[in-house]
C-alpha angles and dihedrals in degrees: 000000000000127000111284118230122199104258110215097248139212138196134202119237107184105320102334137065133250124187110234137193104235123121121238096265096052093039085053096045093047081058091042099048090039098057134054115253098200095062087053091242115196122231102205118233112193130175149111129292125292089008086128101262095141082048091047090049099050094041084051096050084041097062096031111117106255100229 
């Protein structure tokens, strides 16, 4: 897997975005926690091109618990 860099992140708050300063893994367990798994909830990843969204996507499903 290739090196992971930390990706600047934003979160949504109502209808609009705010940068925060969360890392990957906190960021990914606040959507996790938030939403209810059993009902297979998205989390939304939106960027440009080439901003390192596939990359996000397989590092996430890497480090995911397995359960």
């Amino acid at each position: 897997m290739a090196a992971h860099s930390e990706i600047p992140l934003e979160q949504t708050k109502g209808i609009t975005f705010a940068p925060t300063e969360k890392g990957v893994l906190e960021a990914l367990e606040h959507e996790l926690n938030r939403n209810d798994r059993s009902n297979n909830s998205l989390i939304p990843i939106i960027g440009e091109a080439g901003s390192g969204k596939s990359h996000l996507v397989r590092w996430v499903h890497h480090h995911l618990n397995k359960t």
